[in-house]
Every structure is written in structure tokens, then in C-alpha cells.
C-alpha positions in Angstrom: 83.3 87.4 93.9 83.0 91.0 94.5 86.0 91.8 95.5 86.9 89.8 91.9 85.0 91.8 90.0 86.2 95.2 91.7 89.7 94.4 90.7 89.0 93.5 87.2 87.2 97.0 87.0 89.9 98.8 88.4 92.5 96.9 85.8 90.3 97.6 83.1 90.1 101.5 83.2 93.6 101.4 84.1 94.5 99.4 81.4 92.1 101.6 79.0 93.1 104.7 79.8 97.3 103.6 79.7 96.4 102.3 76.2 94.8 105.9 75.1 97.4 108.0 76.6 100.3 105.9 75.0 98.3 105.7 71.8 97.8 108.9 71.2 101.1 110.0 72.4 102.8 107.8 69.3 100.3 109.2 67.4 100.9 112.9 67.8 104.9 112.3 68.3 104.7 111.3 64.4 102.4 114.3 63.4 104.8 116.5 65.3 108.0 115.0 63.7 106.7 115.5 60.4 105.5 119.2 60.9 108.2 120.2 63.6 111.3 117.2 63.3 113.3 117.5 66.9 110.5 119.1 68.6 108.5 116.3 69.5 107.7 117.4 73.3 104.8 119.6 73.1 103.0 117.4 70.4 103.6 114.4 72.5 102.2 116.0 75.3 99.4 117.4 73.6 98.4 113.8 72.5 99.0 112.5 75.9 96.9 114.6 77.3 94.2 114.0 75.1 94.8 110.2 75.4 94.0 110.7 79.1 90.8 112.2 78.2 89.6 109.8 76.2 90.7 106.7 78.0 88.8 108.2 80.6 85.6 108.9 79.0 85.6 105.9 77.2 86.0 103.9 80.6 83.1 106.0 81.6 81.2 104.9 78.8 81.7 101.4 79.3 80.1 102.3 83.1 83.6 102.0 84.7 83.5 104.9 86.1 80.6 107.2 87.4 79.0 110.1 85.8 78.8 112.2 89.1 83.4 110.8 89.5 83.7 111.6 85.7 85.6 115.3 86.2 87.5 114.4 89.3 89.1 111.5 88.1 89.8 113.0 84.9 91.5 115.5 86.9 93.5 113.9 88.8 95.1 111.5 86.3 95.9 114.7 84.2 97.8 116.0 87.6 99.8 112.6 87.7 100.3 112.7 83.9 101.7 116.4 83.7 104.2 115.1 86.8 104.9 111.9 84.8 105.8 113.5 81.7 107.8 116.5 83.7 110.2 113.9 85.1 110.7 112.0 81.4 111.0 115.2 79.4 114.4 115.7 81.7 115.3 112.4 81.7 115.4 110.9 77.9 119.0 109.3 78.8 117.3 106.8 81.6 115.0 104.7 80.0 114.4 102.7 83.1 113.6 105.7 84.9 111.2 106.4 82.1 109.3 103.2 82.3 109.3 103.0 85.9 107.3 106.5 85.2 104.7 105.4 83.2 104.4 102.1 85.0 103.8 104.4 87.8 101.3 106.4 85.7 99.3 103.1 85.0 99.6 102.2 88.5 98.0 105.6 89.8 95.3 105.3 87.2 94.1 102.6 88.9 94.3 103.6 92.2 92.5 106.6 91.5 89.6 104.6 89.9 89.5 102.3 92.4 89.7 105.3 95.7 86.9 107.0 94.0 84.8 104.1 93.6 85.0 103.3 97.7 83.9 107.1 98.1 80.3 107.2 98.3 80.0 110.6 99.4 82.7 113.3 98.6 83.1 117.0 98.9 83.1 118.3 95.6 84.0 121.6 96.8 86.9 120.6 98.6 88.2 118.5 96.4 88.1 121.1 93.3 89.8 123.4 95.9 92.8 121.5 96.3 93.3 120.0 92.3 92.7 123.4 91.6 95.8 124.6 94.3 97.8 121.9 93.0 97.5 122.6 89.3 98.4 126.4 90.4 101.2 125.0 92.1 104.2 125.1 89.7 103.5 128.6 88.1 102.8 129.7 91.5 106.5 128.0 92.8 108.3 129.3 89.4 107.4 132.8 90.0 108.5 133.4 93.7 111.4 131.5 93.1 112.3 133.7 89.7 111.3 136.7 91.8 113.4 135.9 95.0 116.4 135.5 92.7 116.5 137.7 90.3 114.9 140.6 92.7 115.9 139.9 96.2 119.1 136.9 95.4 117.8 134.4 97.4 118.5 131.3 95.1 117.3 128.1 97.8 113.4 127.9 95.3 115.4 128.7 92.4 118.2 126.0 92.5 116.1 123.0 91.8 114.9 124.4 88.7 119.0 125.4 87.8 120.1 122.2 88.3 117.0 121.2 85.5 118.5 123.8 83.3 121.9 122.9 83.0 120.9 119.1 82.6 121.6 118.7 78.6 119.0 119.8 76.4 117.6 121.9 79.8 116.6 125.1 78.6 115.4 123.8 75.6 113.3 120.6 77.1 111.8 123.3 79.8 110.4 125.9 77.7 108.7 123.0 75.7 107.1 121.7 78.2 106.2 124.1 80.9 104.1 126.3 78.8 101.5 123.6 78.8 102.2 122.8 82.3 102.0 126.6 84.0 99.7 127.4 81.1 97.2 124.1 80.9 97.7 123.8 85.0 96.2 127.3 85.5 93.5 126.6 83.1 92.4 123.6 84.4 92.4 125.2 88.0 90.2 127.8 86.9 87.5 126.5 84.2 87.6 123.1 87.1 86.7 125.7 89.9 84.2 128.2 87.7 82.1 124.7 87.5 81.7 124.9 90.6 81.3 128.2 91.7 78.5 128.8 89.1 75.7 127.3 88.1 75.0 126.9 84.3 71.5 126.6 83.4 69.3 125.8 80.4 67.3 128.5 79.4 65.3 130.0 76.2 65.8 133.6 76.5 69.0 133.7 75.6 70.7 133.0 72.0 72.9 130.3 73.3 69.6 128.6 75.8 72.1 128.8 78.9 72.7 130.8 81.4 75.5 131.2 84.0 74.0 132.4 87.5 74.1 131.5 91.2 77.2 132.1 93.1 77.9 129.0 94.9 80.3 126.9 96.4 83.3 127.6 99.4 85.5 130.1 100.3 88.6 127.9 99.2 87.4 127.7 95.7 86.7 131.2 95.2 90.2 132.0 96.4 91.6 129.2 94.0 89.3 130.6 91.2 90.8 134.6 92.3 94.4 132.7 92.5 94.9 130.7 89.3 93.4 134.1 87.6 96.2 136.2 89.0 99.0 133.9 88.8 98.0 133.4 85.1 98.0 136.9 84.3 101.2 137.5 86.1 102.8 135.1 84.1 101.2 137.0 81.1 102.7 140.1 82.3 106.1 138.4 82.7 106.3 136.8 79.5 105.2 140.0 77.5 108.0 142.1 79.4 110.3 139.1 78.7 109.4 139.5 74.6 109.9 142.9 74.5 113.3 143.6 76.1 
């Protein structure tokens, strides 16, 4: 009977939180063809992403999901969602490729829910530590493989990303979607791992009645937190140099 019950859980917030993210991806895909027609990609990720938010919360709100589980699972099925929609963006002429995706996307949801649920005891350190790495990942791999061909012509990081390029519609499909990813990915890393390295507290002496003190946390996430800043600002650098030669 428990066992019942777990699995009904688990199908529920992955059901839930499917529902949102393809929801709100329809949704914003018609905003997006009205305002921009053609460009539909970042509009449709921008609702996706907020479709995983709110499936989320909202399975969190019907107590399918714990308050202290809320962050990291939101977490990691924005990871799986960003790799989802990375494959599709390149792929719009395989559909079954494309459903097999987000079957795999509702599939992950729910084993996410349901591996968190089993863990009584987690390190949250650790585990921001390495969402946080693996959000940084991508802009991290981009930028040593642009710098190892362009600078030193070593092309073996660089040719998985050539072979995206020249895929029809390439260039065009990967600088709509990576922004978000590079961009959202080292956001996420950061403000995730700033949680966690500070404390906020509730205060009256100040105009806003918090306060951020208290170093805490592990050596990993202060290198992630050091790491996703400098990544993001060489990717700053590069795109400003980019603009204005």
C-alpha cells in the first residue's frame, strides 16, 4: 500500500510539472510568434523554464515534495530541461527524436522526485557544488574549446559544436538558445551557491529588515561561487570584444 502510494506521488509531480512546462511553452511560443514571427526559441524557452518552476512549486504546494527538497529538485529538472531543449532546438526535422526527449524529460522528473524523497539526509553543500559545476559546464566547455581553436588550432573540443553549426538553421538555432543556457546556467550556479555560502537574516536595522552575513558552507562551493563569476565575466568580456570589432 505504500509502495502504492509512493508511485502515485511520484506520477503526480511528474505528471504536474510535464503539464506546466509544456503549458507554458505553447503559451509563450504564441506570445513570441506574435511579437517576434520565426523566432520562437528563446520565448519557448523562456516559458519552459518557467513552466518547470511552477509545476514544481505547485507540486510542492500540494505537499509532493518537501520544503527543505524544494530548491534542489527545482534544480535539477531545470538542468535536464536546458539539455532537453538543447538536443530539440537542433533537431526540429526528427520529431521522434523530439518526443523521445520530452518523454525522457517526464521520465527524469519523476525520478528525481522520487530519489529525493528516499534521501533522508543529504549534503546540501555538496550537492549545490556539483549543480552549480554542472550548470557552469557548457560556458566553461565553449570557451576552452573557442580558445584552443581560434588561439592555439587545436579543433578536437571545438568540432562537436562545428558539426551543430553547419546542421541547417545552426548558427541561427545556437545563438538563440545558448544565451540562456551559458547565461541562465551561470546564474543559476551562482545565486544557487550564494544561498549557501551566506546566510540571510531578518533584521530591523536595516531598510530592507535583512541582512546577508556569516560565511559558511565548503570549499567546493566557494570555488563554484569564484568559478561561475569568472566564467560569466569572461564570456562578458568576449561578447563585448565580439560587438565591437
Amino acid at each position: 500500500m505504500q509502495n502504492s502510494n509512493i508511485i502515485k506521488r511520484d506520477l503526480r509531480t511528474s505528471v504536474t510539472i510535464s503539464i506546466a512546462t509544456g503549458f507554458f511553452i505553447l503559451l509563450l511560443s504564441f506570445v513570441g510568434h506574435i511579437l517576434t514571427p520565426g523566432k520562437l526559441i528563446p520565448t519557448s524557452f523562456i516559458g519552459g523554464t518557467f513552466g518547470v518552476i511552477t509545476g514544481t512549486y505547485i507540486c510542492f504546494r500540494q505537499n509532493n515534495i518537501d520544503k527543505a527538497k524544494l530548491l534542489p529538485v527545482m534544480l535539477c529538472n531545470l538542468y535536464v530541461f536546458g539539455l532537453v531543449s538543447f538536443i530539440t532546438v537542433f533537431n526540429f526535422d526528427k520529431p521522434y527524436l523530439i518526443l523521445f526527449c520530452f518523454l525522457l524529460f517526464g521520465l527524469a522528473t519523476l525520478t528525481i522526485s522520487h530519489n529525493f524523497h528516499k534521501i533522508d539526509n543529504f549534503s546540501k553543500n555538496r550537492f549545490y557544488g556539483v549543480i552549480g559545476l554542472l550548470f557552469s559546464f557548457p560556458a566553461l566547455y565553449f570557451i576552452v574549446a573557442s580558445i584552443l581553436e581560434v588561439q592555439l588550432g587545436y579543433s578536437f573540443l571545438f568540432s562537436p559544436i562545428d558539426a551543430i553549426l553547419t546542421r541547417p538553421n545552426g548558427q541561427t538555432n545556437f545563438n538563440a538558445i545558448t544565451p540562456f543556457l551559458f547565461g541562465g546556467g551561470l546564474l543559476l550556479s551562482f545565486v544557487s551557491i550564494f544561498f549557501t555560502k551566506f546566510k540571510i537574516q531578518k533584521t530591523d536595522k536595516t531598510i530592507l529588515h535583512y541582512k546577508i552575513s556569516g560565511l559558511s558552507g565548503s570549499f567546493l562551493n566557494l570555488f563554484v561561487l569564484l568559478f561561475s563569476g569568472f566564467v560569466g565575466l569572461i564570456i562578458i568580456a568576449y561578447l563585448a570584444v565580439e560587438n565591437l570589432t
